[in-house]
C-alpha positions as CSV (number, residue, x, y, z in Angstrom):
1,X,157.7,143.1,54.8
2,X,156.1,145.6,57.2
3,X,157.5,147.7,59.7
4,X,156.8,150.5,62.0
5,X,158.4,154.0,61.6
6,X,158.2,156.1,64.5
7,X,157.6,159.4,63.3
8,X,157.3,161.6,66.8
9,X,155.0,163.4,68.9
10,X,153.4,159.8,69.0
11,X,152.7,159.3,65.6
12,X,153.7,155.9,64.1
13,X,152.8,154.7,60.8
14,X,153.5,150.9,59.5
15,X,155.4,150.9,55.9
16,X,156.5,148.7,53.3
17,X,160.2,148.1,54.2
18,X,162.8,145.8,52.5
19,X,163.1,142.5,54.1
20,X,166.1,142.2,56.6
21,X,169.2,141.1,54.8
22,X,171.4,139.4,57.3
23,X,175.6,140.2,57.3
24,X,178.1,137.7,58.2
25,X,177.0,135.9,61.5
26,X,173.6,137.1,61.5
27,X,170.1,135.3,61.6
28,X,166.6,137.2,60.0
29,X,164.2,136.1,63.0
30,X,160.6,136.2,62.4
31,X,158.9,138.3,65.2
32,X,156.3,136.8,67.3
33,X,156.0,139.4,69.4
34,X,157.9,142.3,70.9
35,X,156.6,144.1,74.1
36,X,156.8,147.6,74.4
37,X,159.1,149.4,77.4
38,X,159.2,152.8,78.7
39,X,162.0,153.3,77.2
40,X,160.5,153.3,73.6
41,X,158.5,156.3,74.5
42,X,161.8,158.8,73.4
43,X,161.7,157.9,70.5
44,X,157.8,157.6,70.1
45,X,157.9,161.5,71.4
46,X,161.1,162.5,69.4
47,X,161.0,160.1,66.3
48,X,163.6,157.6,65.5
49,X,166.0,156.9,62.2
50,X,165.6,152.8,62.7
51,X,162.6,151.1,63.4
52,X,162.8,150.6,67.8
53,X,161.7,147.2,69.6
54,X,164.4,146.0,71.9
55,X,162.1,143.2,73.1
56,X,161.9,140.9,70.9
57,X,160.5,137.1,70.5
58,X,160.8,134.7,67.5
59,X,161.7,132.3,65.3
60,X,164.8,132.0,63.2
61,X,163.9,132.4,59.4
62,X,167.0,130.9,57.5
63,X,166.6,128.1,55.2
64,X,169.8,126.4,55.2
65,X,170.9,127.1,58.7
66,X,171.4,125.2,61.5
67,X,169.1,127.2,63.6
68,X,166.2,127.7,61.0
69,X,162.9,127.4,63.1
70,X,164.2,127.6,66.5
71,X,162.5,129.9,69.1
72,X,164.3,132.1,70.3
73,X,164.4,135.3,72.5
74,X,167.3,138.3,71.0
75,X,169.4,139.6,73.2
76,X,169.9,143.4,72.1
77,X,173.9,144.2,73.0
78,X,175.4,143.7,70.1
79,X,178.7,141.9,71.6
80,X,182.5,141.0,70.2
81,X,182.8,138.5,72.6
82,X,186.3,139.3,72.6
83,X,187.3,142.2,74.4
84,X,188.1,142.1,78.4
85,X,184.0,142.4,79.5
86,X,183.4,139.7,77.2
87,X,185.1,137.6,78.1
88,X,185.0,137.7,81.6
89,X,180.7,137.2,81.4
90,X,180.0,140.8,81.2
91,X,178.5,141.1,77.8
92,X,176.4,143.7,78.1
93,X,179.2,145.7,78.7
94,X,181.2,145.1,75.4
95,X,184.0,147.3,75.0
96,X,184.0,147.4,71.1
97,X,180.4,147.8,70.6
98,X,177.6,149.8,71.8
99,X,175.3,149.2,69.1
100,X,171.6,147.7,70.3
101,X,169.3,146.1,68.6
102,X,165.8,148.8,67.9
103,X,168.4,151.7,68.8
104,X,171.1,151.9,66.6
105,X,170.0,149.5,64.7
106,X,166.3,148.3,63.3
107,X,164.3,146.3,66.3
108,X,161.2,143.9,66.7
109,X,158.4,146.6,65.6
110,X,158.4,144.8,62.5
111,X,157.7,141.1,60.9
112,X,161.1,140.3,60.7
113,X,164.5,141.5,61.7
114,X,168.3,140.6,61.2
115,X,170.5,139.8,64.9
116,X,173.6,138.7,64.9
117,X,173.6,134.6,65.7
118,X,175.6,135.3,68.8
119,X,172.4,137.4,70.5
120,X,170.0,134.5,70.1
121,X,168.7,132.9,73.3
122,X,167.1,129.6,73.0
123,X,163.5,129.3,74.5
124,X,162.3,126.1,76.3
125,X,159.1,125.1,75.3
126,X,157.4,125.7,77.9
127,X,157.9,129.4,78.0
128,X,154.9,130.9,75.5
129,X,156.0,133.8,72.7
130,X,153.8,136.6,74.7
131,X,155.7,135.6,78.0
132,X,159.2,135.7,76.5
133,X,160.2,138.8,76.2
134,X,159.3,139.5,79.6
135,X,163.3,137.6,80.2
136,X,164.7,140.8,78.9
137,X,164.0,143.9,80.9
138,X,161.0,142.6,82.7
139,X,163.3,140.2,84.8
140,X,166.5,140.2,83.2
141,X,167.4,144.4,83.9
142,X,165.7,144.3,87.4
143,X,167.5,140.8,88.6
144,X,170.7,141.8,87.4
145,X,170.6,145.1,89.2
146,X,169.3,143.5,92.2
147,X,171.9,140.3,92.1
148,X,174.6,143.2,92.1
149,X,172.8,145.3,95.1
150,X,172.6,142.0,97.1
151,X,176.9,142.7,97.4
152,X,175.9,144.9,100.0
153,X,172.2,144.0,101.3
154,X,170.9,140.9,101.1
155,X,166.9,142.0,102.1
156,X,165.4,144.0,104.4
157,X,163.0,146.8,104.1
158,X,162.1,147.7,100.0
159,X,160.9,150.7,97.9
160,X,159.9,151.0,94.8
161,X,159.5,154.5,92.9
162,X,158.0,153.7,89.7
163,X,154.7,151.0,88.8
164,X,156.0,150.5,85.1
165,X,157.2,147.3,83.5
166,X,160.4,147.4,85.2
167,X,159.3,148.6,88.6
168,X,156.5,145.9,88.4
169,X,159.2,143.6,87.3
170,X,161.6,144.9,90.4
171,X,158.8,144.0,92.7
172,X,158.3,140.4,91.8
173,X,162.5,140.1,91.9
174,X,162.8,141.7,95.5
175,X,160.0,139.4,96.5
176,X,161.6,136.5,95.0
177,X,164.9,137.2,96.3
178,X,163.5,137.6,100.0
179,X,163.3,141.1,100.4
180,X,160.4,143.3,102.3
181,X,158.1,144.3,103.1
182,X,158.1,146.5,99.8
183,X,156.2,150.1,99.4
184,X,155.8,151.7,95.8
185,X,155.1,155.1,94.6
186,X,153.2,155.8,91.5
187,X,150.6,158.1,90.3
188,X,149.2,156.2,87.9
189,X,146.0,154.7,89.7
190,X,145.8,151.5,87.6
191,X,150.1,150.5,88.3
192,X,150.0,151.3,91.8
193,X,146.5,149.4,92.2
194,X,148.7,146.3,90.5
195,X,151.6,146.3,92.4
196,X,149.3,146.5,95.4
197,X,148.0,143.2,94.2
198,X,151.8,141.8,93.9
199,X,152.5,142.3,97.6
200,X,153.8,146.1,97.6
201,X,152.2,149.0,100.1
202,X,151.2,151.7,97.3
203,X,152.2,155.1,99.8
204,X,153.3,158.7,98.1
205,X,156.8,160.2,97.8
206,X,156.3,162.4,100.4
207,X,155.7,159.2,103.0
208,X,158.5,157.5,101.3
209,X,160.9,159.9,102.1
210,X,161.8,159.0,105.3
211,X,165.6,157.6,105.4
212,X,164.1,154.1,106.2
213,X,164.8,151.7,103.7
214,X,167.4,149.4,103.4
215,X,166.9,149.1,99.2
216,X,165.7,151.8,96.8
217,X,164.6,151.0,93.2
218,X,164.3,154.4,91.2
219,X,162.2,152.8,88.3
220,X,161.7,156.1,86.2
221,X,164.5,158.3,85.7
222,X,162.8,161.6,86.9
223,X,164.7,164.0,88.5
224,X,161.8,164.0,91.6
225,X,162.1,160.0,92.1
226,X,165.4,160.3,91.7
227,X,165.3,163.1,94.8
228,X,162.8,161.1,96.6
229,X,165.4,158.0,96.1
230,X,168.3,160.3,98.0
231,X,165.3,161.0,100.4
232,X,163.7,157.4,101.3
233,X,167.0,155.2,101.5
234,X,168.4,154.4,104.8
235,X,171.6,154.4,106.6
236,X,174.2,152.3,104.2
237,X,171.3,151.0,102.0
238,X,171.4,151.5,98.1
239,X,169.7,153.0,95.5
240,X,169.4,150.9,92.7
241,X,168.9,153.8,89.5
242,X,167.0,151.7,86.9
243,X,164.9,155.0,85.3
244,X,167.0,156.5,82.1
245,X,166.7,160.4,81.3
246,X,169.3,162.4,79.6
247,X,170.2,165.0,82.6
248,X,170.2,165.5,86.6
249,X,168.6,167.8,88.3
250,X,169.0,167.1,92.2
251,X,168.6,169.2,95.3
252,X,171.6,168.4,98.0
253,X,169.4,168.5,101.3
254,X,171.0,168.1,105.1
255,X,169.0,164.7,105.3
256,X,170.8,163.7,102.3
257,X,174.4,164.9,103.0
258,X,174.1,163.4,106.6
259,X,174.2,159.6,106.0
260,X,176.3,157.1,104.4
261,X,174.4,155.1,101.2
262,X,176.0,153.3,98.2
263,X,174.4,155.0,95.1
264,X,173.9,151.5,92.3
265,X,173.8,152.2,88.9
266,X,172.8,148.7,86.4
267,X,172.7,148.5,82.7
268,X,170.5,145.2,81.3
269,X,172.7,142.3,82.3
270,X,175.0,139.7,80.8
271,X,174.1,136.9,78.4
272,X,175.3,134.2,81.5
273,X,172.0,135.5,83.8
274,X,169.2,134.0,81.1
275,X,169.0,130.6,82.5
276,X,168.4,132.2,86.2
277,X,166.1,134.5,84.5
278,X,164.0,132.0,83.0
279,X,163.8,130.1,86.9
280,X,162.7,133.7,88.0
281,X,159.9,133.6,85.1
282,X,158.9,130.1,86.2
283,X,158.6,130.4,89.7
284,X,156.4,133.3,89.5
285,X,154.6,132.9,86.1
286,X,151.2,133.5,86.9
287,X,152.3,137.1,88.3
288,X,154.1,137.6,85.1
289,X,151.1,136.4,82.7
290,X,149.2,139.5,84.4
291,X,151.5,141.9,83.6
292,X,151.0,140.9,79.4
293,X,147.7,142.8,79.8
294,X,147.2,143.5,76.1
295,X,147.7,142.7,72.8
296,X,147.7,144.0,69.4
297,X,148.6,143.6,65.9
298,X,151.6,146.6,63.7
299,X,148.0,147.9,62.8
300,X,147.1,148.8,66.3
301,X,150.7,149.8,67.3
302,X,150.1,153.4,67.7
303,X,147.0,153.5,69.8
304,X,148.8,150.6,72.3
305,X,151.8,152.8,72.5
306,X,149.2,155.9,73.4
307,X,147.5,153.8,76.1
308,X,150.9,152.7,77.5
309,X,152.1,156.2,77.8
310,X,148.9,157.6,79.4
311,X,149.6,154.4,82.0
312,X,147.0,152.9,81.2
313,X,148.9,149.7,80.2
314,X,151.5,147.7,82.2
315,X,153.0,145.4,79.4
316,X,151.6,145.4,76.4
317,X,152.9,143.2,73.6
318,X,153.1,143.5,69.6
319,X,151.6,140.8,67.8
320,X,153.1,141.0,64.1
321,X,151.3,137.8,62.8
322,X,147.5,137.2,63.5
């Protein structure tokens, strides 16, 4: 089989690697593709011990099994289903296991891979390989954060720091879920430009920061969104924090101190949302199609990855098989 190894300072290479061997309760699913997320740029800048891809579309490869040749989507927490968060829906919060599938363990930048059976997610027909990955962190990490922020706000006035996959994807949810109007910050010419064509006013951080909006979507997990985020919400609105980075570094200002705000932080979303994630993916397919703007085989990996990083990209999908 063939796999990627990420190697650092954006160097990938694709290797000969031992085909998946799958433990008790796990499925080998053949890859049909596996979309690449901001995310996956630490270890594309760091390196990585197991091959990433947390994205991941397929077909289960298991003579014998029940399941053999279903489609499927995976679902990356790796869940008991036993503890207390299991068991009351919230899966991606299992208390036993915080093991992921392409982090601490090998992902879909490969031919194959090995989930357990318990992270597969059946796909309908009529949701295409390239498209379904886009259920994961596309929709699923954006709805399921905005689902919890609509406790507290159910629309009004939107922002949006952040043009990437998920910001893209937080823009089509708020839409969908009857928030607006909806402004976005990016630098990137090319994300901005797209979420201008999805509805959302491209203006800078510095316009954004005006205590004004009833919803805030940090998108990037930079320290300045994450100031301009503190900045731009409005009086008891929320900040949604989708953007991952491994420190703070915030300034306190008076127009910060001064107001009352809830401060929202959401990790992916339990295995219960997929079914309103794939209505989400339905109603607004077209929109999503666009966001698949490229394509490429474990051959071309690298040089997608460097276009993605440069922002070049908005969703770019590995293609394993021709």
């Amino acid at each position: 089989m063939k796999a990627a190894r990420f190697h650092g300072e954006g160097r990938i290479t694709v290797e000969d690697a031992a085909a998946p061997v799958p433990a008790e309760g796990e499925v080998v699913v053949r890859v049909a593709a596996c979309a690449l997320c901001g995310s996956d740029l630490r270890p594309l800048r760091r390196g990585w011990p197991f091959t990433p891809g947390h994205e991941i579309a397929g077909r289960v490869d298991q003579p014998g099994h029940p399941r053999h040749g279903e489609r499927v989507a995976v679902y990356i927490p790796v869940f008991c289903g036993r503890c207390e968060a299991c068991t009351s829906g919230r899966t991606h919060l299992c208390q036993n296991s915080r093991e992921l599938v392409g982090w601490q363990r090998h992902g879909g930048y490969a031919e194959a891979v090995a989930v357990p059976e318990r992270c597969l997610l059946p796909l309908p027909d009529d949701v295409p390989d390239h498209l379904a990955p886009l259920l994961l962190d596309t929709i699923g990490t954006t709805a399921h954060g905005v689902r919890l922020a609509r406790r507290i706000v159910e629309g009004g006035r939107a922002l949006v720091l952040g043009a990437g996959p998920i910001g893209l994807g937080a823009i089509l949810v708020l839409r969908r879920m009857g928030f607006g109007p909806i402004s976005v910050v990016d630098p990137a010419a090319y994300r901005s430009g797209f979420a201008a064509t999805l509805g959302a006013e491209p203006i800078t951080a510095e316009e954004a920061a005006t205590g004004r909006y009833t919803f805030v979507v940090e998108a990037t997990g930079k320290d300045a969104a994450r100031q301009t985020a503190l900045e731009a919400v409005g009086i008891e609105g929320v900040i949604l924090q989708l953007g991952e980075s491994d420190a703070w570094s915030i300034t306190e200002t008076r127009s910060i101190r001064l107001k009352d705000f809830f401060l929202l932080r959401s990790f992916y979303f339990p295995i219960g949302d997929f079914a309103a994630n794939l209505e989400l993916l339905r109603a607004d397919r077209a929109e999503y199609e666009r966001l698949v703007d490229d394509r490429a085989g474990l051959d071309g990996l690298e040089s997608l990855f460097a276009a993605f990083a440069r922002g070049e990209k908005l969703k770019p999908v590995l293609v394993p098989a021709p």
